[in-house]
C-alpha positions as CSV (number, residue, x, y, z in Angstrom):
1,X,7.2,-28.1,9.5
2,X,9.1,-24.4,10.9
3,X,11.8,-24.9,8.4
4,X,11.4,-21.9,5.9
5,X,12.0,-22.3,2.5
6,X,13.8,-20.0,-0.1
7,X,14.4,-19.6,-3.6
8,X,18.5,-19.5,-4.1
9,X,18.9,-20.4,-7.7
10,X,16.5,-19.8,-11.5
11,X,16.6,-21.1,-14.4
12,X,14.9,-20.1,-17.6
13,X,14.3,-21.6,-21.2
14,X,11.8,-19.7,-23.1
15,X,10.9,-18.0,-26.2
16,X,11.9,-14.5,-24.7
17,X,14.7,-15.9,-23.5
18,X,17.1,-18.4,-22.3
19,X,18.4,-17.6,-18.9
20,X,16.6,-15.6,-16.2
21,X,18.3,-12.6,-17.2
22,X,17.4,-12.7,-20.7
23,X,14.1,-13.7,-19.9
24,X,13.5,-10.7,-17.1
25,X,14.9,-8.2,-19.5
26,X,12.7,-9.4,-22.0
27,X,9.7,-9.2,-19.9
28,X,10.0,-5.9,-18.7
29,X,10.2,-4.4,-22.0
30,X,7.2,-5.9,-23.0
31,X,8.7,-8.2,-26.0
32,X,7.1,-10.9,-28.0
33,X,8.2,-14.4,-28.5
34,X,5.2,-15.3,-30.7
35,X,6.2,-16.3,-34.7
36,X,4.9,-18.5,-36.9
37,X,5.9,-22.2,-36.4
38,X,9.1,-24.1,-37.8
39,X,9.0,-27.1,-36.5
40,X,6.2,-28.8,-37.8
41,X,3.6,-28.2,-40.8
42,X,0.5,-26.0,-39.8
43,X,-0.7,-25.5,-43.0
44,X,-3.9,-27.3,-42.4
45,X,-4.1,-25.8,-39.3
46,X,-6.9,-23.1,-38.2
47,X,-3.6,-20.9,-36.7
48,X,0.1,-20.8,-37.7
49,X,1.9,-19.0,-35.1
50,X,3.7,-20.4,-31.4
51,X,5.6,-20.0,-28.6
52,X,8.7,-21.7,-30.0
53,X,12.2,-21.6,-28.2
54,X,13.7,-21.1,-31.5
55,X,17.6,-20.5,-30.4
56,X,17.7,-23.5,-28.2
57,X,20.8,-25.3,-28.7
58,X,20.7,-28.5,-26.1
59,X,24.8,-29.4,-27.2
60,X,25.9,-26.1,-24.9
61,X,23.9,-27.5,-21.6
62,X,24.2,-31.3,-22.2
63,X,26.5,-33.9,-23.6
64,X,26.5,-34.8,-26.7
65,X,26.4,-38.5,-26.3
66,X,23.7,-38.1,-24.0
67,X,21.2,-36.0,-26.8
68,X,19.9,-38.9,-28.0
69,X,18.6,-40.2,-25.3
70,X,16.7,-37.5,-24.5
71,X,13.4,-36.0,-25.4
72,X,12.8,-32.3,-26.5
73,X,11.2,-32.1,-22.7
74,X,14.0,-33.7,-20.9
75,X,16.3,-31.4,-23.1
76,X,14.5,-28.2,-21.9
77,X,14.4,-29.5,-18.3
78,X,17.7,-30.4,-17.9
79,X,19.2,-27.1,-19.3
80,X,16.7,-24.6,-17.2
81,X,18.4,-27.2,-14.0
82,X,22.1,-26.8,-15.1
83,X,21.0,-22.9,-15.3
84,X,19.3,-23.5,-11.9
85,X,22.2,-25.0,-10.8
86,X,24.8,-23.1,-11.3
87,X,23.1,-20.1,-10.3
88,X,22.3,-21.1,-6.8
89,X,25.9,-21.6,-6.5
90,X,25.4,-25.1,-6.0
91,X,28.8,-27.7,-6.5
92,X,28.6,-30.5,-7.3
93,X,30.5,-31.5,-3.9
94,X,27.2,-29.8,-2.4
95,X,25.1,-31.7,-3.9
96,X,27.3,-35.1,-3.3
97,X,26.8,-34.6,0.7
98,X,23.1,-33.2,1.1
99,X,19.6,-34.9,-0.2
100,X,18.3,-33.6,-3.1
101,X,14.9,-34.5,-4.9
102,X,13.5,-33.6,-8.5
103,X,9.7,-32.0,-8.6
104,X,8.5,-31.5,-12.2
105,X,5.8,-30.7,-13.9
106,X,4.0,-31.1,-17.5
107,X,1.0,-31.2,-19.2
108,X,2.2,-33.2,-22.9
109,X,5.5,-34.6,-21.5
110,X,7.5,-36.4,-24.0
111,X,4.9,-36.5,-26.2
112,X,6.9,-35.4,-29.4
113,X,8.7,-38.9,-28.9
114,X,5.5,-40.4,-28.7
115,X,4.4,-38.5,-31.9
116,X,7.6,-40.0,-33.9
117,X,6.9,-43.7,-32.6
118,X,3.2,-43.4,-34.3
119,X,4.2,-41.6,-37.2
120,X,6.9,-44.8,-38.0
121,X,4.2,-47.6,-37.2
122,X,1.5,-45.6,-39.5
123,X,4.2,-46.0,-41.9
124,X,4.7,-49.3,-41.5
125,X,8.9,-49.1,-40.3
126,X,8.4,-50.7,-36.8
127,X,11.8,-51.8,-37.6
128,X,13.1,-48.4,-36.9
129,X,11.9,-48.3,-33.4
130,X,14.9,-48.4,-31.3
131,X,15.2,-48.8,-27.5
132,X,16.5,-45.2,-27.2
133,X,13.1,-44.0,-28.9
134,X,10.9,-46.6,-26.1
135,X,13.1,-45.3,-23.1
136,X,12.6,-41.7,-23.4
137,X,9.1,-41.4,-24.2
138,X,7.3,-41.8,-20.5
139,X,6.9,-38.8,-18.8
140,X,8.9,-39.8,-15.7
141,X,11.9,-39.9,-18.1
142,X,12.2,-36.2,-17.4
143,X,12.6,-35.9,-13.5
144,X,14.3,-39.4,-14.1
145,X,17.2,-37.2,-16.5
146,X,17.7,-34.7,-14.5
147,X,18.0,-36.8,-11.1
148,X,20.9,-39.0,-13.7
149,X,22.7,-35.8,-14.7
150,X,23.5,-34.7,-11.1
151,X,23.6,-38.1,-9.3
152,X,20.7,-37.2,-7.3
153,X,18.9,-40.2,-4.5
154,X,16.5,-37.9,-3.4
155,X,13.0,-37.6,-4.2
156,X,11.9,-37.5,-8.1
157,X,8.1,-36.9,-9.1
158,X,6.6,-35.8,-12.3
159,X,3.0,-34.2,-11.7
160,X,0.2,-34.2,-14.7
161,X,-1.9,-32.0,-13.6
162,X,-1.4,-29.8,-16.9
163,X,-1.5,-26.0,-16.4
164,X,-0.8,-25.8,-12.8
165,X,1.6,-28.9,-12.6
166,X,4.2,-26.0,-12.1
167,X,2.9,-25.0,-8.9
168,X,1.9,-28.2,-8.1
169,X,6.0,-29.2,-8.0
170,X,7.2,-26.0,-6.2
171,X,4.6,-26.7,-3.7
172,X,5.3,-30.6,-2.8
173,X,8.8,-29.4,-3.2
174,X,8.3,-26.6,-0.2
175,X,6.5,-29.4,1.7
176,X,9.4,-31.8,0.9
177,X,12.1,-29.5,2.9
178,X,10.1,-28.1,5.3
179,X,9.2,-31.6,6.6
180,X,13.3,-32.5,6.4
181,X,12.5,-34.8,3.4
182,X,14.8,-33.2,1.1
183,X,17.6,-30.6,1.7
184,X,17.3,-28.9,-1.6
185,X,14.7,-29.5,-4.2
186,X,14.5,-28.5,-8.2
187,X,11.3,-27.6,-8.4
188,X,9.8,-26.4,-11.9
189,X,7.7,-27.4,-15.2
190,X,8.8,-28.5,-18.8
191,X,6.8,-28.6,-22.0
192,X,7.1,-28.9,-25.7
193,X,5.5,-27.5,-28.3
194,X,4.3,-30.5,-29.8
195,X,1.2,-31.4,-32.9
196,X,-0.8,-33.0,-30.4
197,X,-1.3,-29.8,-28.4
198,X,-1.4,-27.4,-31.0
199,X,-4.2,-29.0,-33.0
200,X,-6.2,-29.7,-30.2
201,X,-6.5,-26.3,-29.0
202,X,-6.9,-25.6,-32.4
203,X,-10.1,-27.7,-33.0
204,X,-11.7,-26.5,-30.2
205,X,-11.0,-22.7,-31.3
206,X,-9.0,-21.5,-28.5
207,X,-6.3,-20.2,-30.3
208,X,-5.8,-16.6,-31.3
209,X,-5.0,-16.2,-34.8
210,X,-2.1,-14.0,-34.5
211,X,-1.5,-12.6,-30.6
212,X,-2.5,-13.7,-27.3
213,X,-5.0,-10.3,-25.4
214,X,-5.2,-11.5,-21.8
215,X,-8.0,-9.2,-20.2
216,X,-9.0,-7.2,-23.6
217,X,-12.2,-7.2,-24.6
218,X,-11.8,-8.6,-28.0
219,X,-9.3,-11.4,-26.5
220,X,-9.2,-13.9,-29.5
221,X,-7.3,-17.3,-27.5
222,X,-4.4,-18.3,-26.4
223,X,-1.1,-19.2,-27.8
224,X,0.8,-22.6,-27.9
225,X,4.0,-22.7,-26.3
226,X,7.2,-24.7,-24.8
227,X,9.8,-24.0,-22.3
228,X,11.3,-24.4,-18.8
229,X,11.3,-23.3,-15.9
230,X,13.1,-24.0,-12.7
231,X,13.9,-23.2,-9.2
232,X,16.0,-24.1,-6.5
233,X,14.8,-24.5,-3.1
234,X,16.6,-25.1,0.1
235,X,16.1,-23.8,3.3
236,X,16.5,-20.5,4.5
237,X,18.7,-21.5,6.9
238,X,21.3,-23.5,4.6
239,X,21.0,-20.5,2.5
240,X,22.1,-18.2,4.8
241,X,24.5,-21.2,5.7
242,X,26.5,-20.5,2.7
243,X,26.0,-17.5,1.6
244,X,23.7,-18.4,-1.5
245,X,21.6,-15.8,-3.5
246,X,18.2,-15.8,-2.1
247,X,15.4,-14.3,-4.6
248,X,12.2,-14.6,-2.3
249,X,10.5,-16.8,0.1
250,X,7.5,-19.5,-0.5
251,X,5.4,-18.9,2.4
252,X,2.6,-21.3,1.2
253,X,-0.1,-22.8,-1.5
254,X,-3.4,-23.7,-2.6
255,X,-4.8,-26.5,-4.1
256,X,-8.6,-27.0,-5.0
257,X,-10.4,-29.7,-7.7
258,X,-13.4,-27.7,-8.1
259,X,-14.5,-30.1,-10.9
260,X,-17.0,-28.2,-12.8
261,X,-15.8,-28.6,-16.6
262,X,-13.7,-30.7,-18.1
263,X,-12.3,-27.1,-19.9
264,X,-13.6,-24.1,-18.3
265,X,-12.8,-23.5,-14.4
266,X,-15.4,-22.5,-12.2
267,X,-15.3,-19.2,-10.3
268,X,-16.0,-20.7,-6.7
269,X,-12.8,-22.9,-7.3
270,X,-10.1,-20.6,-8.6
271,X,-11.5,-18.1,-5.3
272,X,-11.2,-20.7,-2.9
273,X,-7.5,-22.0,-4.5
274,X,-6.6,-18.0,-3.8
275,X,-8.2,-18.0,-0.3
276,X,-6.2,-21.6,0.3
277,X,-2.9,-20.2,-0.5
278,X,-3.3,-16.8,1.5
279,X,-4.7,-18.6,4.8
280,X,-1.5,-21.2,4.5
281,X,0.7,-18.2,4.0
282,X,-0.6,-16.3,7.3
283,X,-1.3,-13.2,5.2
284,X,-4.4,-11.5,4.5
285,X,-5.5,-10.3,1.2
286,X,-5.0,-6.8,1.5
287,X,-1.0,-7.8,1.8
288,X,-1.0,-8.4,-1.9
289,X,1.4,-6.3,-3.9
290,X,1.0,-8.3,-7.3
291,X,-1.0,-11.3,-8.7
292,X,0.7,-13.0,-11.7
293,X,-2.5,-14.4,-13.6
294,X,-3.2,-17.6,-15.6
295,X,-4.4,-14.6,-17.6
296,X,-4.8,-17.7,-21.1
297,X,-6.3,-14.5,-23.2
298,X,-9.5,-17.1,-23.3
299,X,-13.0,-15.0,-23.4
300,X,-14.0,-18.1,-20.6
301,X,-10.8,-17.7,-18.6
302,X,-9.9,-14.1,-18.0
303,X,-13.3,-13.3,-17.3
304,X,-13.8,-16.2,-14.4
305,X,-9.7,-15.4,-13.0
306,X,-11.3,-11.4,-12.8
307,X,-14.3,-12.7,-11.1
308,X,-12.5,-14.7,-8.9
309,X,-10.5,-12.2,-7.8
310,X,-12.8,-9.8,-7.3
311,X,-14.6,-12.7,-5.1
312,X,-11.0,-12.6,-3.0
313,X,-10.1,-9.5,-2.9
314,X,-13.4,-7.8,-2.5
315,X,-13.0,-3.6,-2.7
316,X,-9.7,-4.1,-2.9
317,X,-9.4,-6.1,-6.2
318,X,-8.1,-2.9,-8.4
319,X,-5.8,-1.8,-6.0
320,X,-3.6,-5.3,-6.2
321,X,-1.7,-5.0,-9.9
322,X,-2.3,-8.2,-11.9
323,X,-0.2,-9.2,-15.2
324,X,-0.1,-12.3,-17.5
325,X,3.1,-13.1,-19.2
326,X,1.5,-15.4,-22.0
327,X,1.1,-12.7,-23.6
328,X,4.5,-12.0,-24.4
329,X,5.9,-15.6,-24.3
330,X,2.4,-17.9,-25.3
331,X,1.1,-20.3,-23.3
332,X,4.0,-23.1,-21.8
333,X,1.2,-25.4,-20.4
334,X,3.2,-27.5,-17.7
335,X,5.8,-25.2,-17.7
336,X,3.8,-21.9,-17.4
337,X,3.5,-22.0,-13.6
338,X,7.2,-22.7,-13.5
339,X,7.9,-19.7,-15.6
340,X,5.5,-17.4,-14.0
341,X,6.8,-18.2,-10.5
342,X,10.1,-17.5,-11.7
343,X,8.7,-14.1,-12.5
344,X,7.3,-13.7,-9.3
345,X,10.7,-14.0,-7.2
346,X,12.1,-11.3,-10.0
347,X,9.4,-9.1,-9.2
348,X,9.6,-9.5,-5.3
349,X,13.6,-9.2,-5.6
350,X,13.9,-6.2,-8.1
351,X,10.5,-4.6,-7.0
352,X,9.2,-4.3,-11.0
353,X,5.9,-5.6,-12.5
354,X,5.8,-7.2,-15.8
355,X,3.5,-6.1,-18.3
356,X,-0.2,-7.3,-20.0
357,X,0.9,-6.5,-23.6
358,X,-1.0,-6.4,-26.3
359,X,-3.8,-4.3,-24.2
360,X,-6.0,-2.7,-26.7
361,X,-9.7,-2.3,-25.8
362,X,-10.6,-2.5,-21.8
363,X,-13.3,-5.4,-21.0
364,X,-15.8,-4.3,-18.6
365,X,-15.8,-7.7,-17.0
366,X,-12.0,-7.9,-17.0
367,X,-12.1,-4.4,-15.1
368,X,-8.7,-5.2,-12.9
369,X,-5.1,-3.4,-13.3
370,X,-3.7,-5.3,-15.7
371,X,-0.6,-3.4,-16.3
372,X,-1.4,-2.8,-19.4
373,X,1.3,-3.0,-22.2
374,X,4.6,-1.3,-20.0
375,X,6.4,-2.2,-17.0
376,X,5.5,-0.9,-13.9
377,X,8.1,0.0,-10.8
378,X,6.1,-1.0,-7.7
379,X,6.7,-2.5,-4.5
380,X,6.6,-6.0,-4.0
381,X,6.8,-7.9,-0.8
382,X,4.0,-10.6,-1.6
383,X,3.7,-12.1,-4.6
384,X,0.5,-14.7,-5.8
385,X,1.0,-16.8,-8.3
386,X,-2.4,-18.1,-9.6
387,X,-2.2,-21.6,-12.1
388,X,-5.8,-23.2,-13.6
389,X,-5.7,-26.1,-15.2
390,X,-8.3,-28.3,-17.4
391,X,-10.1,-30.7,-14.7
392,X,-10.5,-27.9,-12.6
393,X,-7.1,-28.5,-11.0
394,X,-6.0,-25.2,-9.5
395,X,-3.0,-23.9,-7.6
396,X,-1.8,-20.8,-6.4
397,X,1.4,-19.8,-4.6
398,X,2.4,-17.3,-2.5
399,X,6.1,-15.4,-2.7
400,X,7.4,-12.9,-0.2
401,X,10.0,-10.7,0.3
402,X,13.6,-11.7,2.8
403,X,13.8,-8.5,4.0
């Protein structure tokens, strides 16, 4: 358990942007990947606008023979891996001689496939069901693609744990290699934006009508979303090994069930998922140069992740910046975590803070530095990323700097 893990490799599909680069430079000037939906009829919907990855083209990351086969989640996945991939600097003759293992994460998985398999039996066409339709609708067939795609034998898990099942992968992924399970490890979350999602959130009125206000007083939801993220971790000592890029260190997470409400987390279990994560890091709070929040834009949820942290942090709490990205690129559910941590080792590696846009109206109970609406310069050598999900399953990571 002394092996130290690193991040050497990101990959990014998002509405802001596919690639990291895209993606950073997207972040840091504060842009929107919020429009109304294309993929699917909202017109009896409450809201009409998403999160959607609208210049995705799956063809330029993955064969086309293999498409079919392939869900709208296993498509994301796969392309934010070969991004990964290749920019860990990763051959395949690397990955032929050393273990590697697949850690995913989602909250709907391949549940667009699922969607088109009821639609056809509502319809009466079971005869149109094919075997290619069965076979790619369990959520294992994500990991399952990816660990196809690059001849992997290593490890391959798909957590469920919905909003957090990001962090839930990049941790068992850090626990993976530092135990000498797994050499290198592609640790990240998936998600598409799918009916099922959208009108649920919709019919329980946690979706803001036109943008998502983390932390502002008159905060209206959340908005749906899809993406990928990933991340490549290895040790720091292959790293160093050969020469890869190394964006940041994973010194340790957090994990609490607090179980309170099937929806709404509970203060005293988001604190203690903070407090879990900094105590396995061997940091204390005050080390903190940035939190990346769950930051939903809920009323429910920004005002428990501020009291939480004010609950962690004590006096300190407005001197440690905090920013949510879903409000520039909506709310990814499995893959949010994913995403985030990906911002996490761009802000410990370049030393910038992403902005809360959308800021209008300061909330007295949301009274943290939110970096509100523009990008901030600002040291960064620890980095917490904070992930809630509903069940009251909770995660938090902690980044630092390789100095």
């Amino acid at each position: 358990m002394t092996k130290r893990v690193v991040i050497t490799g990101l990959g990014v599909i998002s509405s802001i942007g596919i690639g990291w680069e895209e993606f950073w430079d997207s972040l840091l000037k504060g842009r929107s990947g919020i429009s109304p939906i294309a993929s699917f009829d909202t017109s009896n919907q409450f809201t009409h606008n998403g999160g959607e990855v609208k210049n995705f083209r799956p063809e330029e990351f993955i064969r086309k023979d293999k498409l079919p086969l392939l869900s709208r989640a296993s498509q994301l996945a796969l392309a934010a891996a070969q991004l990964a991939v290749k920019d860990s600097r990763l051959s395949d003759s690397d990955l032929s001689h050393i273990k590697v293992g697949t850690c995913l994460g989602t909250t709907m998985g391949s549940v667009q496939t699922v969607e088109i398999i009821d639609e056809l039996i509502l319809q009466g066409k079971k005869e149109c069901l094919s075997d290619e339709l069965i076979c790619k609708s369990p959520t294992h067939s994500t990991p399952a693609a990816i660990s196809r795609a690059f001849q992997l034998q290593g490890p391959n898990i798909m957590f469920s744990t919905a909003c957090a099942a990001g962090n839930y992968a990049i941790g068992y992924g850090f626990d993976l290699i530092r135990r000498g399970r797994a050499d290198v490890i592609f640790a990240g979350g998936s998600d598409p934006l799918s009916k099922v999602a959208f009108t649920g959130f919709n019919q329980f009125s946690a979706v803001a009508p036109e943008k998502c206000q983390p932390f502002d007083k008159n905060r209206k939801g959340m908005i749906p979303a899809e993406g990928a993220g990933m991340l490549v971790l290895e040790s720091l000592e292959s790293a160093l090994q050969r020469n890869a890029p190394i964006y940041a260190e994973i010194m340790g997470y957090g994990l609490s069930c607090d179980a309170y409400h099937m929806t709404t987390a509970s203060v005293e279990g988001l604190a203690q998922c903070m407090k879990k994560a900094i105590r396995e890091a061997g940091i204390s709070h005050k080390e903190a140069d940035y939190i990346s929040a769950h930051g939903t834009g809920t009323p429910a949820n920004d005002r428990n992740e501020c009291a939480a942290i004010r609950e962690v942090f004590g006096s300190d709490y407005q001197k440690v910046p905090v920013s949510s990205i879903k409000s520039m690129l909506g709310h990814t559910m499995g893959a949010a975590s994913a995403l985030e941590a990906v911002t996490c080792a761009l802000a410990v590696k370049n030393d910038m803070l992403p902005p809360t846009i959308n800021y209008e109206t300061p909330d007295p109970e949301c009274d943290i530095d939110c970096v509100p609406n523009r990008a901030r310069k600002h040291t960064v050598n620890i980095a917490l990323n904070n992930s809630y999900a509903f069940g009251g399953n909770n995660a938090s990571v902690v980044f630092k700097k390789i100095i």
